[in-house]
C-alpha positions in Angstrom: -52.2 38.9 30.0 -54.6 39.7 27.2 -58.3 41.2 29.0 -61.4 40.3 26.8 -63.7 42.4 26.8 -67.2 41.5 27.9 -68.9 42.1 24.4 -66.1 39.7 23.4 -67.0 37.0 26.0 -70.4 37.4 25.1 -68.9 36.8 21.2 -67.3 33.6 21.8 -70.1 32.2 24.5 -72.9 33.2 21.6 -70.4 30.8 18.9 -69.7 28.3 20.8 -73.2 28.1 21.8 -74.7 28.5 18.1 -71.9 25.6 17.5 -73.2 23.4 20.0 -77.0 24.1 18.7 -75.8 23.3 15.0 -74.9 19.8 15.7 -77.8 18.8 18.1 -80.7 17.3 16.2 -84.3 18.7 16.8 -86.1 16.6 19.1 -88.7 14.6 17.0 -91.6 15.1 19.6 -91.2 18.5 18.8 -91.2 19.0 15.4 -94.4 20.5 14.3 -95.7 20.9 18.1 -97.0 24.1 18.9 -96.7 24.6 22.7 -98.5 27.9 24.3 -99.6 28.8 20.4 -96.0 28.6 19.6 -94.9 26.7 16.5 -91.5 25.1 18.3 -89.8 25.1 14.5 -90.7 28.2 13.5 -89.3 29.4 17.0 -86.1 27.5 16.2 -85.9 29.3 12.7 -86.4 33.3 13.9 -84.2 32.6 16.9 -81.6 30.9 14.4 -82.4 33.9 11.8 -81.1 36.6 14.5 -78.0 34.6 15.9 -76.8 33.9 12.2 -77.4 37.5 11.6 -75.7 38.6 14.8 -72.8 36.8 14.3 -72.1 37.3 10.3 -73.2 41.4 11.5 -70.1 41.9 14.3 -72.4 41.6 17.1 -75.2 44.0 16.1 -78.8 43.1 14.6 -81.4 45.6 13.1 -84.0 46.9 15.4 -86.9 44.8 13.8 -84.5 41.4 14.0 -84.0 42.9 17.5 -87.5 43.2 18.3 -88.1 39.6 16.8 -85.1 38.2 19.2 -87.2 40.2 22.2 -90.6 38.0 21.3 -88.8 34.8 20.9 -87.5 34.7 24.2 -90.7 35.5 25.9 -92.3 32.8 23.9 -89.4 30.9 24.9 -89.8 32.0 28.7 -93.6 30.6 27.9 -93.4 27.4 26.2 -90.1 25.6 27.9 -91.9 24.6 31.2 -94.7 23.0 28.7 -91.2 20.8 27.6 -91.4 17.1 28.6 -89.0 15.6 27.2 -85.1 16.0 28.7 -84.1 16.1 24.7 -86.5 19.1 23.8 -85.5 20.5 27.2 -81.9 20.9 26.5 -82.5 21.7 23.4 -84.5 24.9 24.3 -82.5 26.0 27.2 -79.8 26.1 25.2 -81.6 28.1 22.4 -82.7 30.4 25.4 -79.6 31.1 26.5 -78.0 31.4 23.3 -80.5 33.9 22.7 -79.9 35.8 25.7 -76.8 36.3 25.3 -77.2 38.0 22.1 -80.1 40.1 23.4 -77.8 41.1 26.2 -75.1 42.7 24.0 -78.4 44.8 22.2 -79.4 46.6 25.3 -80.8 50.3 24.0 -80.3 49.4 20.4 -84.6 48.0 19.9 
């Protein structure tokens, strides 16, 4: 039996999540919304910046990308309870927990 490590798991979790994220379309209440004086698109964009980055980088991201990934998930923690619609819900949380995956494997590196 073949262990994988945890960075690993968190690997494959992050790419099937960014899959998963890829192919659902941005929910059309959202698009240029800002929620808590968050633009939800640009949101989208520097969250989709670092896991891109993460990814094509083996798992690692620069301490400013790190840093960016850090404020996006406290806007995140900020504007999804302001979510109304199921759509931009799931769409978030996912994003959300796509990006905490990714901050998870940066511990010590910001």
């Amino acid at each position: 039996m073949v262990q994988v490590s945890r960075s690993s798991e968190h690997a494959q979790n992050a790419a099937r999540l960014w899959q998963e994220h890829r192919h659902a379309p941005f929910p059309a209440d959202l698009r240029g919304a800002e929620l808590a004086g968050t633009d939800m698109v640009l949101l989208d964009a520097d969250i989709a910046g670092c896991v891109v980055t993460w990814l094509n980088n083996g798992g690692t991201l620069a301490p400013k990308r790190s840093r960016i990934l850090q404020r996006c998930i406290a806007d995140l923690d900020r504007v999804v309870p302001e979510i109304t619609e199921p759509a931009g819900i799931q769409y978030y949380q996912r994003l959300r927990q796509l990006a905490l995956l990714v901050s998870a494997t940066l511990r010590g590196t910001t």
